[in-house]
C-alpha positions as CSV (number, residue, x, y, z in Angstrom):
1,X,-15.2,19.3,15.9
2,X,-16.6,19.6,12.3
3,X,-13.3,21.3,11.3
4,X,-11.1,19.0,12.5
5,X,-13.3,15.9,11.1
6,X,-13.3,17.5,7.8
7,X,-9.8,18.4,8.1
8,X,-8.7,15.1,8.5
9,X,-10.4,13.4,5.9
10,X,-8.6,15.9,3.4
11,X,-5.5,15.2,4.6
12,X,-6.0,11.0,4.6
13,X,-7.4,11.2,0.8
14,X,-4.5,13.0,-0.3
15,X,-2.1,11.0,1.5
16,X,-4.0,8.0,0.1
17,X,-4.2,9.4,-3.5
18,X,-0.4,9.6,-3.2
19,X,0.1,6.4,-1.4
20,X,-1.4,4.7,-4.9
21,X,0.7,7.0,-7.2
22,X,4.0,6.1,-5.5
23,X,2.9,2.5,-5.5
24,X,2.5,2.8,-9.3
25,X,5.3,4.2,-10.2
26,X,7.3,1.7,-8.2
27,X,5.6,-1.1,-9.8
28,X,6.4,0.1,-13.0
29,X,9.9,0.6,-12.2
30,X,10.1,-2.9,-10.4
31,X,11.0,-1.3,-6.8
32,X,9.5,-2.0,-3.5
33,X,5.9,-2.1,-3.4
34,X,3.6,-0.6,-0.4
35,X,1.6,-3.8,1.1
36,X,-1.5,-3.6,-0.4
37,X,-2.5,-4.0,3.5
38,X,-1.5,-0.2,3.9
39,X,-3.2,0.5,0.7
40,X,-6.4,-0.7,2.1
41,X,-5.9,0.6,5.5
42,X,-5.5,4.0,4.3
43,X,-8.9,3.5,2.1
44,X,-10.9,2.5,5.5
45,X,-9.8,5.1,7.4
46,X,-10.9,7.8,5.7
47,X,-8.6,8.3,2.4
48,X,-11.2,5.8,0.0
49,X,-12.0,8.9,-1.9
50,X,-8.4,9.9,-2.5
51,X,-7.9,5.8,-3.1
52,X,-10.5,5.8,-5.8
53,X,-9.3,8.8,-7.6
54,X,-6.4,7.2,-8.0
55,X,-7.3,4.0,-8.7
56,X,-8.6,5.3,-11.7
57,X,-6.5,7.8,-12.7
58,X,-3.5,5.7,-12.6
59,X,-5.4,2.5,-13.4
60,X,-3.9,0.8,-10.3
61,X,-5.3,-2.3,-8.5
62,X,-8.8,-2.4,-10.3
63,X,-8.3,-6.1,-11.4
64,X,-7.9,-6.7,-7.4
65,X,-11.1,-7.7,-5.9
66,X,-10.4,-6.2,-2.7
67,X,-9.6,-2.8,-4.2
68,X,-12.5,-3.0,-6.9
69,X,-15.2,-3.8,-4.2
70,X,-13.7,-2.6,-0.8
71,X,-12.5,0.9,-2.0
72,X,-16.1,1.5,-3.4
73,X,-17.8,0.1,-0.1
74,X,-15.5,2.4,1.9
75,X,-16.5,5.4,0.0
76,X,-20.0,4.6,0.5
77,X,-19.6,4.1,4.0
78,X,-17.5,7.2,4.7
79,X,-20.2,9.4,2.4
80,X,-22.8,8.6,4.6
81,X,-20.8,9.0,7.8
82,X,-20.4,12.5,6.2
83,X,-23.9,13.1,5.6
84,X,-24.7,12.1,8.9
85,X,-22.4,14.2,10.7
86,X,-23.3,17.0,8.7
87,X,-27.2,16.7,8.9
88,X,-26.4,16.1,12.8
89,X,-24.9,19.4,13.2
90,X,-26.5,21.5,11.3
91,X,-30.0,20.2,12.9
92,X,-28.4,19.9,16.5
């Protein structure tokens, strides 16, 4: 169960982290956008690690209010669910 929990979080924050890369290069090349809605969905189910990462590393959506504050709540959010999981198993 732990496997497969952490195993899916790795694979949502990379397809998260690439989800913002591909949305930045598109903006910069004026081409179809991902909806930030997908963005964000990706962040809150598991990928806001991957989302932060490259928030920053491309500078992407940190003027947006809803990326600046909901990404980092997210994270929060899923790093305690993480703890807990982990301090739940290994003391189970």
């Amino acid at each position: 169960m732990v496997i497969a929990i952490f195993s899916y979080l790795i694979i949502i924050n990379v397809v998260s982290f690439h989800l913002f890369r591909i949305d930045k290069l598109r903006a910069e090349n004026n081409e179809y956008r991902i909806p930030e809605a997908v963005l964000l969905a990706t962040s809150f189910l598991g990928g806001a690690l991957g989302a932060f990462c490259a928030m920053h590393e491309y500078r992407h959506k940190t003027l947006h209010t809803s990326f600046a504050v909901g990404v980092p709540v997210a994270l929060v959010v899923q790093a305690t669910l993480v703890i807990w999981v982990m301090a739940h198993c290994l003391f189970a």
